[in-house]
C-alpha positions as CSV (number, residue, x, y, z in Angstrom):
1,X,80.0,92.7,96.2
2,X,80.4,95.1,93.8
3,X,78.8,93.1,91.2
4,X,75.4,92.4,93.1
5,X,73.7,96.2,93.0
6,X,74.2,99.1,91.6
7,X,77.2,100.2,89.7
8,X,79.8,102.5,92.2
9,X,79.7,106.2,91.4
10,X,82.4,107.4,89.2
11,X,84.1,110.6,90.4
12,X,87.0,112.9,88.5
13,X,90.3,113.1,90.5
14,X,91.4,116.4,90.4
15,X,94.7,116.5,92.3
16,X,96.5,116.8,89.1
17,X,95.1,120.0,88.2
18,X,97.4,123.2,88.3
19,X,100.0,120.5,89.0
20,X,100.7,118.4,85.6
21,X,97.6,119.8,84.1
22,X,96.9,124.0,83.9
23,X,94.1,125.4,83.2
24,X,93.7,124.4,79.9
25,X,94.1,121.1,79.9
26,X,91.6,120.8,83.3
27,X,89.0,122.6,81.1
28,X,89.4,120.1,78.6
29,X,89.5,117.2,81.3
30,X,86.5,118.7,83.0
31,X,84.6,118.9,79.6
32,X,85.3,115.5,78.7
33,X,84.3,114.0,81.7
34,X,80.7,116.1,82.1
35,X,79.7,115.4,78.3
36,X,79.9,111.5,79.3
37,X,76.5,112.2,81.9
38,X,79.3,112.4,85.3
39,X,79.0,115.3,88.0
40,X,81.3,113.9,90.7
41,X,84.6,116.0,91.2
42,X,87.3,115.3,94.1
43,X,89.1,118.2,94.9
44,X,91.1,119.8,98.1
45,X,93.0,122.4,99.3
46,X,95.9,120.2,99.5
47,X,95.6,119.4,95.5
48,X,98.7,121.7,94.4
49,X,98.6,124.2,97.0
50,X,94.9,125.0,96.2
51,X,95.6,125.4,92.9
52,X,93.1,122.3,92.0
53,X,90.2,124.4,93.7
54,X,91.1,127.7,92.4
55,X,90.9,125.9,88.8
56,X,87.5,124.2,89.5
57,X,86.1,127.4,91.1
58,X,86.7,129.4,88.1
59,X,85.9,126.4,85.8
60,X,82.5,126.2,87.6
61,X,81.3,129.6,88.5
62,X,77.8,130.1,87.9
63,X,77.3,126.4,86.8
64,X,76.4,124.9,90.0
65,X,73.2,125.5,92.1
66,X,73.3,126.3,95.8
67,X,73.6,123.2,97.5
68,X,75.3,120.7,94.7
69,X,78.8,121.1,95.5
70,X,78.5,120.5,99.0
71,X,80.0,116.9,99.5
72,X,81.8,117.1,103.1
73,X,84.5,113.8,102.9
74,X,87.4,112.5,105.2
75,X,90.2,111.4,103.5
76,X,93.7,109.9,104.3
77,X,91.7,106.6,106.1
78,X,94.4,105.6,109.3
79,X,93.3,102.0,111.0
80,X,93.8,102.6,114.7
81,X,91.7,106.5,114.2
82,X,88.4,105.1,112.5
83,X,86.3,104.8,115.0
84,X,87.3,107.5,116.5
85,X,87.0,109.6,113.0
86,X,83.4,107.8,112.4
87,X,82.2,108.9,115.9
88,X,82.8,112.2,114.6
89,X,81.7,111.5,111.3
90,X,78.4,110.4,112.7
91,X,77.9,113.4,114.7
92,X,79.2,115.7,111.7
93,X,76.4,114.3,109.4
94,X,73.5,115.4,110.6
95,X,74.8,119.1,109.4
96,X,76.0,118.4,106.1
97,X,74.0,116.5,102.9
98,X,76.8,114.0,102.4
99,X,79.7,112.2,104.0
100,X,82.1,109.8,102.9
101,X,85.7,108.7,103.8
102,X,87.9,108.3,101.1
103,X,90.8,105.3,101.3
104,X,92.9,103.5,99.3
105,X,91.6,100.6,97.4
106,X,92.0,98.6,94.8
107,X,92.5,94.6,93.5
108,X,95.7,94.1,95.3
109,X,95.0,96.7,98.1
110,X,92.1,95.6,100.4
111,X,93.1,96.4,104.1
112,X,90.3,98.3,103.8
113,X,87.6,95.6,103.6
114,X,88.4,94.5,107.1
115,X,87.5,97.2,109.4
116,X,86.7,100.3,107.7
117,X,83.9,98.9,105.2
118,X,81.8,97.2,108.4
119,X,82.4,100.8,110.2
120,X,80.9,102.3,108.0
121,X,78.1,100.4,106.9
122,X,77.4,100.9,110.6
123,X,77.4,104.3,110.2
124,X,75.6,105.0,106.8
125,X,78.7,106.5,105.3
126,X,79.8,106.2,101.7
127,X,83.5,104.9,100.6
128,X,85.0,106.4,97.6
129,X,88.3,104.6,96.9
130,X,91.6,106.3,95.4
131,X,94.5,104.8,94.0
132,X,92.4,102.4,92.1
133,X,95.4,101.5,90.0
134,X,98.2,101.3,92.4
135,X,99.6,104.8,91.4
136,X,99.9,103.2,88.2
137,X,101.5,99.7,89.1
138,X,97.9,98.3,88.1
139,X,98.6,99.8,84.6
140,X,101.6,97.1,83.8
141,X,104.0,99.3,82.4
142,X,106.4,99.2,85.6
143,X,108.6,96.2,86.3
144,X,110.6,96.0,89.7
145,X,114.2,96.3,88.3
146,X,112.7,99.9,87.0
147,X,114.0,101.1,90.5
148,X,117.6,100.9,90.0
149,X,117.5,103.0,86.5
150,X,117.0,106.0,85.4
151,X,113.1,106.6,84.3
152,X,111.2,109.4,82.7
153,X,109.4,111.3,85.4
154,X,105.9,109.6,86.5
155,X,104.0,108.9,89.7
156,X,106.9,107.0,90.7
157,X,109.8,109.0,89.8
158,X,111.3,112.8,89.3
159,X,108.0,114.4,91.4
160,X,107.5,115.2,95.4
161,X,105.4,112.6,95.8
162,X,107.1,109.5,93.9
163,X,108.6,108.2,96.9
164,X,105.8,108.0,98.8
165,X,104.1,105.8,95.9
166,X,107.4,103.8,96.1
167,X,107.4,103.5,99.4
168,X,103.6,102.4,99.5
169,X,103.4,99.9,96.3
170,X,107.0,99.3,94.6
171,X,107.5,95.5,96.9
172,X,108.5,92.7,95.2
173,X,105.2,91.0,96.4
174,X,102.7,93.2,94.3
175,X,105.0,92.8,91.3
176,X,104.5,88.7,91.7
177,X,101.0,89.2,91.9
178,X,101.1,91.6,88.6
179,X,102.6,88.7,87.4
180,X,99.8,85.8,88.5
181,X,97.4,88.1,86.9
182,X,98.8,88.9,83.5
183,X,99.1,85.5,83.1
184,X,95.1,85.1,84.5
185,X,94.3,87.6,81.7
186,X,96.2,85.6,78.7
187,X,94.9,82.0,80.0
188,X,91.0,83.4,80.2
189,X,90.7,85.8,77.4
190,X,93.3,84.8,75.1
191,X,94.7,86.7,71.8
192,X,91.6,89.1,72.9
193,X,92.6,89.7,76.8
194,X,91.9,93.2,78.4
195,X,94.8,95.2,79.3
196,X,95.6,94.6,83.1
197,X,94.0,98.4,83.7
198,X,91.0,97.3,82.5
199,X,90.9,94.0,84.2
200,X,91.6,96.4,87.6
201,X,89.2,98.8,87.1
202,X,86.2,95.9,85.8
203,X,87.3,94.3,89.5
204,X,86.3,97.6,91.4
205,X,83.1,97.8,89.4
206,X,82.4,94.2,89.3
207,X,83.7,92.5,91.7
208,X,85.1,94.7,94.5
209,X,82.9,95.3,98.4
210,X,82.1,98.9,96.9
211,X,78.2,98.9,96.8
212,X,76.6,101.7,94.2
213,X,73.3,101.5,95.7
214,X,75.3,102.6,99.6
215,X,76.4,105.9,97.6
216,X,80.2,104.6,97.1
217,X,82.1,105.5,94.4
218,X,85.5,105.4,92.3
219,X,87.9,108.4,92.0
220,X,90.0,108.1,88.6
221,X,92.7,110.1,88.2
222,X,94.3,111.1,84.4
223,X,97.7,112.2,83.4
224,X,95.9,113.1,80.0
225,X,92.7,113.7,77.8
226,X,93.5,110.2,76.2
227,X,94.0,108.3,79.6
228,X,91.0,109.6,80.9
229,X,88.7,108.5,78.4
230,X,90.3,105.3,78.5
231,X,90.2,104.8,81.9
232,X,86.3,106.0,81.6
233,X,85.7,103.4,79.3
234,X,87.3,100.5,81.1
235,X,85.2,101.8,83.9
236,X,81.5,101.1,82.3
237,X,83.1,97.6,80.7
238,X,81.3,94.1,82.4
239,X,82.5,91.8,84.5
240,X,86.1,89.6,84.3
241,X,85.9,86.0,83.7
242,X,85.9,84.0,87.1
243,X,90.0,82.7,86.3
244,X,91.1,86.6,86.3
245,X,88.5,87.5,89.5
246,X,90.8,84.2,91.4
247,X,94.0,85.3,89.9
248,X,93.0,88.9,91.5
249,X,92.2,87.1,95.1
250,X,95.7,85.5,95.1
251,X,97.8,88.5,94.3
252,X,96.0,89.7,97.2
253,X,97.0,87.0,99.1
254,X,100.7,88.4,98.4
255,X,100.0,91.2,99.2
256,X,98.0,91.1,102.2
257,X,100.3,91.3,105.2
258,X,101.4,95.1,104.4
């Protein structure tokens, strides 16, 4: 468990950049998160048409030495390829100075855990998970009826991606397990409970399979200067109360079978 050794990595998601955020605003992301002591970027060509890289790339010319920015990762993790992907992985890593397979993950998204994390302990690979927050479910601000009116454009709605994120996490079933943990939240913590992102992100650090000391790491993404330092900040918060961690098991439960 997360909680046992070292903290998970934290890295900046940049698939937002020269999408919802130009180049301004990434300088200002990027500036942010480097003062706070973190060097981990995620970018790829897919990010906006390349737009993500040809940001970075300018953003960081001349500030890297030859051989830092030279993380090789698989992303986009499909059950029925990984062994066939970590066969290849295995071979690939001898050539390269990292590897690691990104995959989604997160308190009430754990298929993961079942056959990919064993595979690639096996291995020596890292995991860096994405979609810690559900696209945003794990944030609270959605509700399941949201789907049948009109709402301001988001991860879920008005962009060429919302209906994959609908199609992937708006069930009923992860809303009911919203639910069972929201009310975790208020029964633990009281008047003074966390905010369910926080109480997501503490279960990744805390209490999640990631394993720091293996090399595997968290991507957060940002819609803004403000969310990003919030979400930094819930990220370096301690562990949840044992009530919320159970509450965040059984909205699993629900879950599960997707």
């Amino acid at each position: 468990m997360a909680a046992s050794g070292a903290r998970p990595a934290v890295v900046l998601g940049a698939m937002d950049m020269g999408r919802r955020a130009g180049p301004e605003v990434s300088a200002t992301l990027l500036r942010a998160f480097l003062r706070r002591g973190y060097r981990l970027v995620d970018t790829a060509y897919m990010y906006a048409g390349g737009e993500s890289e040809r940001i970075l790339g300018a953003l960081l010319a001349g500030g890297t030495e030859p051989g830092t920015a030279g993380a090789v990762g698989m992303g986009r993790f499909v059950r029925r390829k990984v062994l066939p992907e970590e066969k290849g992985a295995q071979r690939l890593k001898f050539f390269v100075p990292l590897l690691f397979l990104q995959g989604m993950y997160n308190a009430t998204t754990r298929q993961v855990e079942a056959e990919l994390f064993p595979c690639l302990r096996y291995f020596g690979l890292r995991f860096y998970a994405y979609n810690p927050l559900a696209g945003g479910l794990l944030t609270g601000k959605y509700k399941y009826e949201d789907k049948d009116t009109r709402q301001p454009t988001g991860r879920f709605f008005g962009n060429d991606w919302a209906q994959v994120y609908r199609d992937r996490y708006w069930k009923k079933h992860n809303f009911e397990g919203i639910a069972l943990v929201e009310r975790a939240l208020k029964d633990a913590y009281g008047s003074n409970a966390p905010s369910l992102t926080s109480a997501a992100l503490r279960w990744l650090y805390h209490h999640s399979k990631l394993q720091g000391s293996l090399g595997d790491a968290v991507i957060l993404g940002m819609s803004s200067l403000e969310q990003l330092e919030q979400n930094l900040d819930y990220s370096e918060e301690g562990p949840l109360l044992p009530g919320v961690v159970e509450a965040f098991d059984r909205a699993w439960n629900l879950t599960a079978h997707d």
